[in-house]
PQR file of N, CA, C, O and H, with PARSE charges and radii, in Angstrom:
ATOM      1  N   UNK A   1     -45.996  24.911 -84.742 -0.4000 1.5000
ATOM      2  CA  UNK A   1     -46.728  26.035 -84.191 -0.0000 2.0000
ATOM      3  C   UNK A   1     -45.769  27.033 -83.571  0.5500 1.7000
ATOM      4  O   UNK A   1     -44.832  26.611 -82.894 -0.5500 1.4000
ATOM      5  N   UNK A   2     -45.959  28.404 -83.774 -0.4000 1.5000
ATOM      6  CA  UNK A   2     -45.079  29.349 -82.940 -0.0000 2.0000
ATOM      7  C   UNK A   2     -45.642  29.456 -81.538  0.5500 1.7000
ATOM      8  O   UNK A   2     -46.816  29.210 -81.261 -0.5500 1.4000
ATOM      9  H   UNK A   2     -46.720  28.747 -84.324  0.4000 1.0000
ATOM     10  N   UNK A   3     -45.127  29.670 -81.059 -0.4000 1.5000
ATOM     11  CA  UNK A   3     -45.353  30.260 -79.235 -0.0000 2.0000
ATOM     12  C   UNK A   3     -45.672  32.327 -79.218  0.5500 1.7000
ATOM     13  O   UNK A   3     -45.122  33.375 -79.558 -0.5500 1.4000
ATOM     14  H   UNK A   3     -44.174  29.870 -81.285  0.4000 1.0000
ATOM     15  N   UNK A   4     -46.600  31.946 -78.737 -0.4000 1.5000
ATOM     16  CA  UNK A   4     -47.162  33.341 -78.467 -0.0000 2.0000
ATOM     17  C   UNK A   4     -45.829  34.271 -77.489  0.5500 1.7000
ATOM     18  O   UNK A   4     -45.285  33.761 -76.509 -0.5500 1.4000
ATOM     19  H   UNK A   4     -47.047  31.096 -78.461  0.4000 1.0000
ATOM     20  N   UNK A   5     -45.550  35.439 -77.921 -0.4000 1.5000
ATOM     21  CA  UNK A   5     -44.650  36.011 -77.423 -0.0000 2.0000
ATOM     22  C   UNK A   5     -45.131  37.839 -77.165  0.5500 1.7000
ATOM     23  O   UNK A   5     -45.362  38.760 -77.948 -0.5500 1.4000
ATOM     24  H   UNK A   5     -45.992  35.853 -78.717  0.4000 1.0000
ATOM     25  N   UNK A   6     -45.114  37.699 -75.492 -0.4000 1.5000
ATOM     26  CA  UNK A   6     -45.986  38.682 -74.572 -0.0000 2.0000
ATOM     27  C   UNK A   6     -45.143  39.947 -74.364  0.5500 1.7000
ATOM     28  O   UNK A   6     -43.933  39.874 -74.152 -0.5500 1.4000
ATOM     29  H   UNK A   6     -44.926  36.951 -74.856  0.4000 1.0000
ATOM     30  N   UNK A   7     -45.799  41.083 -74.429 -0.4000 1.5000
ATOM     31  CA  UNK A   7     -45.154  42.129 -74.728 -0.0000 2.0000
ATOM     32  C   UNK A   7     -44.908  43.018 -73.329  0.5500 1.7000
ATOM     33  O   UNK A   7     -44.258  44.053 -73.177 -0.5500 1.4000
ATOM     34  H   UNK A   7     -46.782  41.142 -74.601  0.4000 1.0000
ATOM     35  N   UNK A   8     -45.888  41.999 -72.089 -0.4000 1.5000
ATOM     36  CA  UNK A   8     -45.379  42.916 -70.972 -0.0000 2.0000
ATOM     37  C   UNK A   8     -46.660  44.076 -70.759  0.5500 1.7000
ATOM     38  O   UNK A   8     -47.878  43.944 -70.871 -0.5500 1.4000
ATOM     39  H   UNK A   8     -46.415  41.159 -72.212  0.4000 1.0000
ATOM     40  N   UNK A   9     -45.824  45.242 -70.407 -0.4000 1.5000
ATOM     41  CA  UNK A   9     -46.575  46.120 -70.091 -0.0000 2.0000
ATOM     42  C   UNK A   9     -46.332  47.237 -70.942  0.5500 1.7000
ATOM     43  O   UNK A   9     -46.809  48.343 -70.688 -0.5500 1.4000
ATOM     44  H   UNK A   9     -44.834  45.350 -70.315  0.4000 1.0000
ATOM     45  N   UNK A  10     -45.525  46.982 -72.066 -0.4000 1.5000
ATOM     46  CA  UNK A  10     -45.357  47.999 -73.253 -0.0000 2.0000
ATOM     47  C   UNK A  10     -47.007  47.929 -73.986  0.5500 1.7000
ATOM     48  O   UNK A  10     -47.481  48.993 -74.382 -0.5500 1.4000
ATOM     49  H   UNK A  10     -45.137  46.084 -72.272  0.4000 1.0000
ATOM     50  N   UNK A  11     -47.748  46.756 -74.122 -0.4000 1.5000
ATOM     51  CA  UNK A  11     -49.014  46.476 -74.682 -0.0000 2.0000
ATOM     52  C   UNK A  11     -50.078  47.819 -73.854  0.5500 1.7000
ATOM     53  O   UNK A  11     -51.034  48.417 -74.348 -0.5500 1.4000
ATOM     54  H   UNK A  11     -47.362  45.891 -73.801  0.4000 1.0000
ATOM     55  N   UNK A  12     -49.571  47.941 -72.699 -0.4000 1.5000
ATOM     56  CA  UNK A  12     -50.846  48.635 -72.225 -0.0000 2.0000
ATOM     57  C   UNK A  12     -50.425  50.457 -72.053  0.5500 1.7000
ATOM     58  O   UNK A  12     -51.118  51.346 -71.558 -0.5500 1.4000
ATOM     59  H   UNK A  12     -48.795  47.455 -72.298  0.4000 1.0000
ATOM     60  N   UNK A  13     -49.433  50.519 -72.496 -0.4000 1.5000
ATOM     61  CA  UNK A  13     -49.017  52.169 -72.971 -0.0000 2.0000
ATOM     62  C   UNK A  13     -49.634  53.045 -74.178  0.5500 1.7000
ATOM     63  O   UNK A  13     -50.069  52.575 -75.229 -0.5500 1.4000
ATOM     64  H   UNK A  13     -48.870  49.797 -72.899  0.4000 1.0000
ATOM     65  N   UNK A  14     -49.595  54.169 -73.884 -0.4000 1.5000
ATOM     66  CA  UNK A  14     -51.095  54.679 -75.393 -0.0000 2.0000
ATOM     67  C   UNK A  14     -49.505  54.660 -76.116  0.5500 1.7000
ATOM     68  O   UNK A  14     -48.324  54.763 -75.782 -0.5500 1.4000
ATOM     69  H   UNK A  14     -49.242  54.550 -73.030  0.4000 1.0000
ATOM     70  N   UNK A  15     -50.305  54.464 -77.269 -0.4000 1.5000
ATOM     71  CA  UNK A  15     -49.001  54.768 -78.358 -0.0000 2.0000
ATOM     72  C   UNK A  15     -49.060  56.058 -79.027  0.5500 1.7000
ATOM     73  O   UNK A  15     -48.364  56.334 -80.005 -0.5500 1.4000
ATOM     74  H   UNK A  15     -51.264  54.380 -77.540  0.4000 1.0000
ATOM     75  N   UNK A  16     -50.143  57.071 -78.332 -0.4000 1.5000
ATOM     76  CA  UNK A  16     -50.108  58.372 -79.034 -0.0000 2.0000
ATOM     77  C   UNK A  16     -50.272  59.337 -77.747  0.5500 1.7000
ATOM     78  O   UNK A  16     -51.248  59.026 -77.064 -0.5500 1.4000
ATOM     79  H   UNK A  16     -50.708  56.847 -77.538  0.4000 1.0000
ATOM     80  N   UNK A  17     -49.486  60.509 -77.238 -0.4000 1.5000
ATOM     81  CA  UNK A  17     -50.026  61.204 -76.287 -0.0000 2.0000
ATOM     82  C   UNK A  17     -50.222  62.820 -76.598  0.5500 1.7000
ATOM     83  O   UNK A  17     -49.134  63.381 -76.727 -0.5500 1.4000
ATOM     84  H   UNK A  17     -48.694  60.762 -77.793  0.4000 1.0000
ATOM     85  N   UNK A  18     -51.281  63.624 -76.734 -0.4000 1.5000
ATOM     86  CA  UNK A  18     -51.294  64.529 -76.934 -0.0000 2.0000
ATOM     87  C   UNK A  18     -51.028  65.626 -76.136  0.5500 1.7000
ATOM     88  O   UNK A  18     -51.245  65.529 -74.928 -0.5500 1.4000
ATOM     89  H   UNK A  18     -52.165  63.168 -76.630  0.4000 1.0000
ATOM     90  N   UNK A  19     -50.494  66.893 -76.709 -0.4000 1.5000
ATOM     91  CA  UNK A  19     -50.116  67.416 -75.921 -0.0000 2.0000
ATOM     92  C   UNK A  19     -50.940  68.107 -74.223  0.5500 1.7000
ATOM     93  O   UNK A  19     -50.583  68.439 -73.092 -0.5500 1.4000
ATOM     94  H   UNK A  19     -50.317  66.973 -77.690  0.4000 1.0000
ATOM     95  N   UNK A  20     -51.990  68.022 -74.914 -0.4000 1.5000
ATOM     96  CA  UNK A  20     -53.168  68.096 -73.899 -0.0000 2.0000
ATOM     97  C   UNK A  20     -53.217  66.997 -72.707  0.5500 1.7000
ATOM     98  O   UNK A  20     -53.172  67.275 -71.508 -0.5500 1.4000
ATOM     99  H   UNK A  20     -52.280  67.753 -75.833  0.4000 1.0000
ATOM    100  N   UNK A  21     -53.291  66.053 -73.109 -0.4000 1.5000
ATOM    101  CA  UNK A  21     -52.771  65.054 -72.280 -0.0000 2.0000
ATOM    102  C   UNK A  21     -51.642  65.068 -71.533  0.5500 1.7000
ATOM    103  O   UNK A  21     -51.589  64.725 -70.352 -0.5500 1.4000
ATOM    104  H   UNK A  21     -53.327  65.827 -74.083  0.4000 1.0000
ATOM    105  N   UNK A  22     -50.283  65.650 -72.522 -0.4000 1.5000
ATOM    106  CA  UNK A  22     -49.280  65.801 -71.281 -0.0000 2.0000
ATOM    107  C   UNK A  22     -49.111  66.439 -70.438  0.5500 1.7000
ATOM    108  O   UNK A  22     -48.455  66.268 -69.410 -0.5500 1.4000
ATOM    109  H   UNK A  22     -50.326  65.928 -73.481  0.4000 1.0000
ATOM    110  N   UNK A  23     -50.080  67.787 -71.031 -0.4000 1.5000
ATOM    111  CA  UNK A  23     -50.382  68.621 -69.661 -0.0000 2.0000
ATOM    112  C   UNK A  23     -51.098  68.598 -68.567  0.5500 1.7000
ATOM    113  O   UNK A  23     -50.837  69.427 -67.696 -0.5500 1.4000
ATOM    114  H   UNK A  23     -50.612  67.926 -71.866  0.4000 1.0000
ATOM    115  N   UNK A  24     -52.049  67.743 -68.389 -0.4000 1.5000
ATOM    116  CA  UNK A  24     -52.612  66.905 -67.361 -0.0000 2.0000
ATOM    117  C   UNK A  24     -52.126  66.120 -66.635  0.5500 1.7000
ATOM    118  O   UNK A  24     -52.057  66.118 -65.406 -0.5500 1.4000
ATOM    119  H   UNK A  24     -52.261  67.069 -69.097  0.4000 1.0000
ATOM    120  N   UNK A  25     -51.841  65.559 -67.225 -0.4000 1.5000
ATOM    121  CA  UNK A  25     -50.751  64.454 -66.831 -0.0000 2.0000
ATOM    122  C   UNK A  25     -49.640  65.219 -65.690  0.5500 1.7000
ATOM    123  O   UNK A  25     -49.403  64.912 -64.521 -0.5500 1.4000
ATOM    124  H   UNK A  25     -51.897  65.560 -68.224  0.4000 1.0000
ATOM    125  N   UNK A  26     -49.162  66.169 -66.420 -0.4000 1.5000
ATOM    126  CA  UNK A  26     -48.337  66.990 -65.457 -0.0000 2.0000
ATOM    127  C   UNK A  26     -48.900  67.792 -64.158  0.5500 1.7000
ATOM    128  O   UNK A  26     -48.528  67.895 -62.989 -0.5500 1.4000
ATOM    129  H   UNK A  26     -49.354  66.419 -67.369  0.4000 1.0000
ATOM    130  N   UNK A  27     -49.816  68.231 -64.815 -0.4000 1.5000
ATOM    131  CA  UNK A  27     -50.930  69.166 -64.113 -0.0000 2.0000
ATOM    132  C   UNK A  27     -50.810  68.188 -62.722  0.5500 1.7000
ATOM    133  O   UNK A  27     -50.308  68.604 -61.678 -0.5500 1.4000
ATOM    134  H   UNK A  27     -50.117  68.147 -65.765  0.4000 1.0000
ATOM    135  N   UNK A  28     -51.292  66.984 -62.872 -0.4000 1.5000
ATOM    136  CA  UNK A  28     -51.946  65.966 -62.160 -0.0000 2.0000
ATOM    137  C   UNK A  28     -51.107  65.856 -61.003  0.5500 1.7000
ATOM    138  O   UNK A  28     -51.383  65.986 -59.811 -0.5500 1.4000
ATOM    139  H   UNK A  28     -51.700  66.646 -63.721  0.4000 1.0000
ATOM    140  N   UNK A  29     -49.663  65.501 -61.780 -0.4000 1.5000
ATOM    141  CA  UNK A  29     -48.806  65.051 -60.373 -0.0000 2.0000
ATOM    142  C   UNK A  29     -48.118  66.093 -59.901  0.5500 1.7000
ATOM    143  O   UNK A  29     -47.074  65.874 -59.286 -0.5500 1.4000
ATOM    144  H   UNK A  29     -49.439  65.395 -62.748  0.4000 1.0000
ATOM    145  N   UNK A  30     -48.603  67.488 -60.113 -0.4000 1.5000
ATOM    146  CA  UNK A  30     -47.867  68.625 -59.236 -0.0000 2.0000
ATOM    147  C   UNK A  30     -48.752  68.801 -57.895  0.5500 1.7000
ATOM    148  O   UNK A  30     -48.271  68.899 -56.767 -0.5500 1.4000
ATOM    149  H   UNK A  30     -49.451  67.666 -60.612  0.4000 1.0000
ATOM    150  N   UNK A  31     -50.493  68.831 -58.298 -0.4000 1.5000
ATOM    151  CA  UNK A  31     -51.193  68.655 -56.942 -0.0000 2.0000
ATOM    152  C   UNK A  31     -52.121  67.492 -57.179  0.5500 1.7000
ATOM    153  O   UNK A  31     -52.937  67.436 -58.099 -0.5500 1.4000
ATOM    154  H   UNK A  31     -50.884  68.751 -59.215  0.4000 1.0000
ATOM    155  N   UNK A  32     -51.916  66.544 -56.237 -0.4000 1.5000
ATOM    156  CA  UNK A  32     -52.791  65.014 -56.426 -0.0000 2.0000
ATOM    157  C   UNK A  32     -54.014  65.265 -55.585  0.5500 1.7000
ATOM    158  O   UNK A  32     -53.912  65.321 -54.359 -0.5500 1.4000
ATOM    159  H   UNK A  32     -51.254  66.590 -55.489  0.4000 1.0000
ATOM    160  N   UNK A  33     -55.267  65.431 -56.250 -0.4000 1.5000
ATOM    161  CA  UNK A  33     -56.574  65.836 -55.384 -0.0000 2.0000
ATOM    162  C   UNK A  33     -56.575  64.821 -54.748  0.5500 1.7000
ATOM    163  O   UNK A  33     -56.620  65.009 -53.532 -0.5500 1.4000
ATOM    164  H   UNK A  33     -55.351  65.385 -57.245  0.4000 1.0000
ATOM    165  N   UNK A  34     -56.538  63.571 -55.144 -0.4000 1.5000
ATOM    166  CA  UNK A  34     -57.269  62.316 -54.262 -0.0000 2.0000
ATOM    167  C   UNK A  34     -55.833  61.894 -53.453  0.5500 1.7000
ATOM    168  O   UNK A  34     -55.799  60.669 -53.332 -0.5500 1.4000
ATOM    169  H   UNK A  34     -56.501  63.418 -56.131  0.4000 1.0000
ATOM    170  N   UNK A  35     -55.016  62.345 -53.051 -0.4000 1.5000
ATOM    171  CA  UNK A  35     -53.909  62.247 -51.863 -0.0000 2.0000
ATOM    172  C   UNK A  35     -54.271  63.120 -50.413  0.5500 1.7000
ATOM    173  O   UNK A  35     -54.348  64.346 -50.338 -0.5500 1.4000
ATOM    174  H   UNK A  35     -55.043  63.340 -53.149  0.4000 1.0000
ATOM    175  N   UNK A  36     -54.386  62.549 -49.759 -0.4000 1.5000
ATOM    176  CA  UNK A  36     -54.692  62.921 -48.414 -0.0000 2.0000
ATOM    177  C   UNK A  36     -53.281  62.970 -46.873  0.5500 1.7000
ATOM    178  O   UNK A  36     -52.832  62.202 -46.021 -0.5500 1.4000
ATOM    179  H   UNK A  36     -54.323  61.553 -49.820  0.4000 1.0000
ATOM    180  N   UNK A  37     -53.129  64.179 -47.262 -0.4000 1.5000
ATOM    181  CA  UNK A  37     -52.248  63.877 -45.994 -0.0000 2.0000
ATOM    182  C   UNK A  37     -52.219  63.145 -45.008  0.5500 1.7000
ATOM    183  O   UNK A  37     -53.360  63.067 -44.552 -0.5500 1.4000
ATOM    184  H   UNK A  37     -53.494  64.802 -47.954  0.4000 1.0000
ATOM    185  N   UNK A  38     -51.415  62.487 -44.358 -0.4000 1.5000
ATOM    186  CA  UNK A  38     -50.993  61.484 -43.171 -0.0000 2.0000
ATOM    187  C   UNK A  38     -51.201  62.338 -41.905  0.5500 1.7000
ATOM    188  O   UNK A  38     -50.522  63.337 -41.667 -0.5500 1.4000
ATOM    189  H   UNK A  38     -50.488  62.550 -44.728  0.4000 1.0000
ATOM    190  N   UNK A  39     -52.265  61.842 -41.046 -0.4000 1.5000
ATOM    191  CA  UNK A  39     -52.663  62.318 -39.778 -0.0000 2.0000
ATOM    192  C   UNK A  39     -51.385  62.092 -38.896  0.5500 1.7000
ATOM    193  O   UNK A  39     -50.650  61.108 -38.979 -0.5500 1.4000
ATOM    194  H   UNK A  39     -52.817  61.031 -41.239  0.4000 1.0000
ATOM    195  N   UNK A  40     -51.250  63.020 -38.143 -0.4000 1.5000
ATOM    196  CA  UNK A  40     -50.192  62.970 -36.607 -0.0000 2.0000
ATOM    197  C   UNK A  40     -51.329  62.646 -35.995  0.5500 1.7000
ATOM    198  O   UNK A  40     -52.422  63.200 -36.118 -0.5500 1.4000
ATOM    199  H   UNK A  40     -51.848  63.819 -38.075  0.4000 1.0000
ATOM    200  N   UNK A  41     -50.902  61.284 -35.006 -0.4000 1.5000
ATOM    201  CA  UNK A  41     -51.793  60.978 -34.179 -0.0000 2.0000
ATOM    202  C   UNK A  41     -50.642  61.289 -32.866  0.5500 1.7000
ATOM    203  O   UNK A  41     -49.437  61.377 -33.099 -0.5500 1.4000
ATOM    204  H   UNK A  41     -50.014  60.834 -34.906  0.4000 1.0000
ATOM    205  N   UNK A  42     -51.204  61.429 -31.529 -0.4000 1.5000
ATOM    206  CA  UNK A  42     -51.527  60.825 -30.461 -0.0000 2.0000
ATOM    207  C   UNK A  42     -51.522  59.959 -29.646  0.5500 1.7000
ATOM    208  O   UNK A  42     -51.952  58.940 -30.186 -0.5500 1.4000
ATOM    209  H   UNK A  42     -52.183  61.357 -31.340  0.4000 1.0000
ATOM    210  N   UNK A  43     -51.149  59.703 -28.127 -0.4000 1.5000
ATOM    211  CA  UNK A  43     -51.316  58.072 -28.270 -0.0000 2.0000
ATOM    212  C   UNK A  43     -52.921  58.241 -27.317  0.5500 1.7000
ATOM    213  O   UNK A  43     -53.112  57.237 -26.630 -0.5500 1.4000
ATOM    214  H   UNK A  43     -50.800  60.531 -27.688  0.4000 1.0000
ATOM    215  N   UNK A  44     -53.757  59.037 -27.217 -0.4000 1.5000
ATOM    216  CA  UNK A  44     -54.869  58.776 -26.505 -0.0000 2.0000
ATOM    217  C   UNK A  44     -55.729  58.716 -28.319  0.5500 1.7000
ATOM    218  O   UNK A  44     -56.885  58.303 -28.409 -0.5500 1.4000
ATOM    219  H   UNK A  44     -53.603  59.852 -27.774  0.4000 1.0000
ATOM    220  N   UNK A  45     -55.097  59.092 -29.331 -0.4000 1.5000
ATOM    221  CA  UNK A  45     -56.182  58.782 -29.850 -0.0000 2.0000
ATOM    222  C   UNK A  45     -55.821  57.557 -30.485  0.5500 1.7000
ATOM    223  O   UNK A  45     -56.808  57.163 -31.107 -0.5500 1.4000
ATOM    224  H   UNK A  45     -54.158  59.427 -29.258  0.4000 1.0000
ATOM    225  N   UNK A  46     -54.913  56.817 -30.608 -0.4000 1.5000
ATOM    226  CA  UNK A  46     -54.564  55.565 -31.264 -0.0000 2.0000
ATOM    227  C   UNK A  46     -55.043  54.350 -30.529  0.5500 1.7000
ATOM    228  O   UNK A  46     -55.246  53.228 -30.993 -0.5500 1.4000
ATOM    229  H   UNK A  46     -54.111  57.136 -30.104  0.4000 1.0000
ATOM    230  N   UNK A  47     -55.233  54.906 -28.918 -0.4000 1.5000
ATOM    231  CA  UNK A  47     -55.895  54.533 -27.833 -0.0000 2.0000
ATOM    232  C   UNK A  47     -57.280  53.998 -28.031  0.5500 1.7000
ATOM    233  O   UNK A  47     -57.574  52.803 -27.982 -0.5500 1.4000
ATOM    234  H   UNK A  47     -55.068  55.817 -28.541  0.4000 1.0000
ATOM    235  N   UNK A  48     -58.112  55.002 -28.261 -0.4000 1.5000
ATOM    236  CA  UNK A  48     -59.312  55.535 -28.860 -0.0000 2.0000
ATOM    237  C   UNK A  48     -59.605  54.325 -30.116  0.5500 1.7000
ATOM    238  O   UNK A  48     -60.629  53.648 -30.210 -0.5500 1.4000
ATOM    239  H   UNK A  48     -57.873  55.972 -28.301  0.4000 1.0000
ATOM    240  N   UNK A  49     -58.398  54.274 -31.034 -0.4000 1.5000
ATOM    241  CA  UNK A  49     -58.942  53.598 -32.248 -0.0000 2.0000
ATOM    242  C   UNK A  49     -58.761  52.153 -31.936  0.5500 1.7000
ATOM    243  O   UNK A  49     -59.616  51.327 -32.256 -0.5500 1.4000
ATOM    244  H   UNK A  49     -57.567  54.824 -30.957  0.4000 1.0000
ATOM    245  N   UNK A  50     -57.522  51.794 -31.239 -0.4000 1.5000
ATOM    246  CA  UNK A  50     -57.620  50.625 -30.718 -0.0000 2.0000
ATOM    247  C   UNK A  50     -59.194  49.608 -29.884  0.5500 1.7000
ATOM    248  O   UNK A  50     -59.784  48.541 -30.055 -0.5500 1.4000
ATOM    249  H   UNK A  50     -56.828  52.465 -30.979  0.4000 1.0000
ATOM    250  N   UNK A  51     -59.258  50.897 -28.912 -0.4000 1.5000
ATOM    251  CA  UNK A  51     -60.643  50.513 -28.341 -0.0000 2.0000
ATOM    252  C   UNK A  51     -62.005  50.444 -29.099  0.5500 1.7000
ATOM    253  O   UNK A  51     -63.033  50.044 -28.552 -0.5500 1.4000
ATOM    254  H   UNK A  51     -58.779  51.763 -28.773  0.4000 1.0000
ATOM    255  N   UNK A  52     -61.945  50.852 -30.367 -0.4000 1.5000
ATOM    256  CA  UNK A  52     -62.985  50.470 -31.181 -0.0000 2.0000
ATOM    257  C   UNK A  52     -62.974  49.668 -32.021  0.5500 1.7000
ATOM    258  O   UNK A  52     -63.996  49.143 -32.464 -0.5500 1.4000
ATOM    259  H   UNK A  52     -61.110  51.177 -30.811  0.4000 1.0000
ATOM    260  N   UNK A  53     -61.492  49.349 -32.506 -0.4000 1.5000
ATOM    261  CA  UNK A  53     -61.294  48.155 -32.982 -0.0000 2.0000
ATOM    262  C   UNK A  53     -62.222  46.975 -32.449  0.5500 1.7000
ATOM    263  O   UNK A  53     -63.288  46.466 -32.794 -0.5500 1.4000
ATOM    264  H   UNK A  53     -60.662  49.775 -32.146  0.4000 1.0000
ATOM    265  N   UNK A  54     -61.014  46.741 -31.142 -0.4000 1.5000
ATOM    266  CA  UNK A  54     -62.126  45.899 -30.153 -0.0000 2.0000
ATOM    267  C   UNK A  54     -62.978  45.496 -30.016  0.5500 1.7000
ATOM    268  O   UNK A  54     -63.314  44.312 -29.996 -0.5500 1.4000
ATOM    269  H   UNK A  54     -60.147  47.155 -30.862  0.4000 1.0000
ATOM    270  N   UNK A  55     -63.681  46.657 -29.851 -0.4000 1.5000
ATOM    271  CA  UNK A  55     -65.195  46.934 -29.146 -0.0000 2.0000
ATOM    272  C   UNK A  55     -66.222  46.234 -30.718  0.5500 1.7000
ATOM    273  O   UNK A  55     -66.932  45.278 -30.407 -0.5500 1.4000
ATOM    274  H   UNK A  55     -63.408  47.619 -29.867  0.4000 1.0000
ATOM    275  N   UNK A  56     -66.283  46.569 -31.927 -0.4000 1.5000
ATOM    276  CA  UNK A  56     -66.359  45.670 -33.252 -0.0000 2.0000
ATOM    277  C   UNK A  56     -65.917  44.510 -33.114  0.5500 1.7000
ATOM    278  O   UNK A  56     -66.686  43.591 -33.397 -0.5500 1.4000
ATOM    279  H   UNK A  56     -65.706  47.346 -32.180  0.4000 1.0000
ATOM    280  N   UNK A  57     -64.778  44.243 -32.719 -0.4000 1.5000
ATOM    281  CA  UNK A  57     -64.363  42.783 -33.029 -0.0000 2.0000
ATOM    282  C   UNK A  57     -65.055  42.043 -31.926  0.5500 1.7000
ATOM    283  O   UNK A  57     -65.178  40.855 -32.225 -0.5500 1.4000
ATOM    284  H   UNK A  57     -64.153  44.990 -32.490  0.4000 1.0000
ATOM    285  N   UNK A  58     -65.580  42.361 -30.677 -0.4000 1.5000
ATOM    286  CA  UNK A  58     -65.917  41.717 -29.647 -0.0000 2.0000
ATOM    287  C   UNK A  58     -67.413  41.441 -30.090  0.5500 1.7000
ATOM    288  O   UNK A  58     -67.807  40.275 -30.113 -0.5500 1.4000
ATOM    289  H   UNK A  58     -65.480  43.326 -30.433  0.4000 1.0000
ATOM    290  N   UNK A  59     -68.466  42.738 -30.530 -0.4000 1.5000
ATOM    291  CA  UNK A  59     -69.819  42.360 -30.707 -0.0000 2.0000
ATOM    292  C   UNK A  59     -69.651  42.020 -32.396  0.5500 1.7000
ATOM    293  O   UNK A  59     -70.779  41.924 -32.881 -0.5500 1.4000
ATOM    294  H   UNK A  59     -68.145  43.685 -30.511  0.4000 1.0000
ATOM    295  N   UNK A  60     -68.931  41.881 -33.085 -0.4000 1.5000
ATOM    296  CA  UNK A  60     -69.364  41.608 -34.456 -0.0000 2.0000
ATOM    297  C   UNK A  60     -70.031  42.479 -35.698  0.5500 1.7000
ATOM    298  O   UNK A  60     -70.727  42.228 -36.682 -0.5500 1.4000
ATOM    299  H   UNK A  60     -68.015  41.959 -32.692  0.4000 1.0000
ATOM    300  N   UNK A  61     -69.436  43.620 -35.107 -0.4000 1.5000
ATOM    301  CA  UNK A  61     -69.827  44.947 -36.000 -0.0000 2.0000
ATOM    302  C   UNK A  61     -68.780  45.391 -37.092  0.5500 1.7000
ATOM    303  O   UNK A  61     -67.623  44.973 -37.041 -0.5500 1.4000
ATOM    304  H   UNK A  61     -68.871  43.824 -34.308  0.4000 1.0000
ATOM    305  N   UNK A  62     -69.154  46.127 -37.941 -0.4000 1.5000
ATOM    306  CA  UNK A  62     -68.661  45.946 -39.192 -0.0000 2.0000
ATOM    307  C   UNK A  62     -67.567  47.715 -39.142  0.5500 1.7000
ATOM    308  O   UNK A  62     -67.971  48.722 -38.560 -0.5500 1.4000
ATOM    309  H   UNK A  62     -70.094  46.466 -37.983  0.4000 1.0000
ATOM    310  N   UNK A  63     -66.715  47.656 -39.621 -0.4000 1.5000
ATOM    311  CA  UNK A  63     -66.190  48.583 -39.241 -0.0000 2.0000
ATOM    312  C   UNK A  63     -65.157  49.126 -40.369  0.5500 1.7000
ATOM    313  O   UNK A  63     -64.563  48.247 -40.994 -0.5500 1.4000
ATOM    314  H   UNK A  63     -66.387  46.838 -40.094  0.4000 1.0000
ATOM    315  N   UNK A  64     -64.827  50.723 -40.756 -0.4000 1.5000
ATOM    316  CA  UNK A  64     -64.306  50.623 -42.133 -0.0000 2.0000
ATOM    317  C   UNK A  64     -62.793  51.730 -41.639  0.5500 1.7000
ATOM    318  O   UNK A  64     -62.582  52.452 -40.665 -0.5500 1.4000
ATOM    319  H   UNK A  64     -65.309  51.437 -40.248  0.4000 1.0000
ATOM    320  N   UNK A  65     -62.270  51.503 -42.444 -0.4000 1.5000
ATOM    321  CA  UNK A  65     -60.643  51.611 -42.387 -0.0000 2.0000
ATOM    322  C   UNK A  65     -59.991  52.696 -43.217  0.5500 1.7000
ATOM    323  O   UNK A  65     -60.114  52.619 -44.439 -0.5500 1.4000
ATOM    324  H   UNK A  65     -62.441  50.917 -43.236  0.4000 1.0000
ATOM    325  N   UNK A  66     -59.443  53.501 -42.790 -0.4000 1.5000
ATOM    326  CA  UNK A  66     -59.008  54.176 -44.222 -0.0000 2.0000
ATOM    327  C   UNK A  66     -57.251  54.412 -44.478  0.5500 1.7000
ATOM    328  O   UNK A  66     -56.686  55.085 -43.616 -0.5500 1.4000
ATOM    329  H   UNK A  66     -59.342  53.563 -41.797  0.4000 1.0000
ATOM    330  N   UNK A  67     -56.636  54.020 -45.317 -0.4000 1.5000
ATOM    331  CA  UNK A  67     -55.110  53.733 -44.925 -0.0000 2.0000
ATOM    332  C   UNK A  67     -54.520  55.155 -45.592  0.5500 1.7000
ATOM    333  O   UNK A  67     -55.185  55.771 -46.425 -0.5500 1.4000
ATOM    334  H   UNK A  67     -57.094  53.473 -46.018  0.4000 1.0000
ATOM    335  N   UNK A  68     -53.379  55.549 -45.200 -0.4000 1.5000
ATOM    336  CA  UNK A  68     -52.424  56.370 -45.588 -0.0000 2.0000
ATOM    337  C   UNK A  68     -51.179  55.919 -45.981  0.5500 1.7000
ATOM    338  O   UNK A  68     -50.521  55.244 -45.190 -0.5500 1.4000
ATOM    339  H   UNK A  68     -52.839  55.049 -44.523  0.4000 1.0000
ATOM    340  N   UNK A  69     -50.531  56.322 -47.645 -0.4000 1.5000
ATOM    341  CA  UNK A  69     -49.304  55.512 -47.565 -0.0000 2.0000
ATOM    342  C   UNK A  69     -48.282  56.527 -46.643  0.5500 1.7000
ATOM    343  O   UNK A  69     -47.138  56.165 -46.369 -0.5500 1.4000
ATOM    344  H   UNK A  69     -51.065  56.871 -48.288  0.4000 1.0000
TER
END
């Protein structure tokens, strides 16, 4: 029997790109809509977020997060 032999991540590359496509593509990473600038915080408001952390973690409330790289 041969052994199956895995191609990686070359398998999941288009093997055709049109030029339309490359211009999007480009388009895309000159302005990234779904990138959100990184807030300057504060320390009364990190304060602020801390204390609601808390304040959830103490009564058991559900609470949502949003990260920045």
């Amino acid at each position: 029997m041969g052994t199956i032999r895995d191609r990686g991540l070359v398998k999941w590359q288009a093997a055709l790109i049109m030029p339309e496509h490359k211009a999007l593509h480009k388009k895309m990473g000159e302005v990234d809509y779904f990138l959100n600038k990184k807030p300057i915080l504060d320390e009364c408001q990190v304060e602020e977020f801390e204390n609601n952390i808390h304040y959830a973690m103490e009564y058991h409330l559900p609470i949502r997060f949003s990260l920045h790289k």
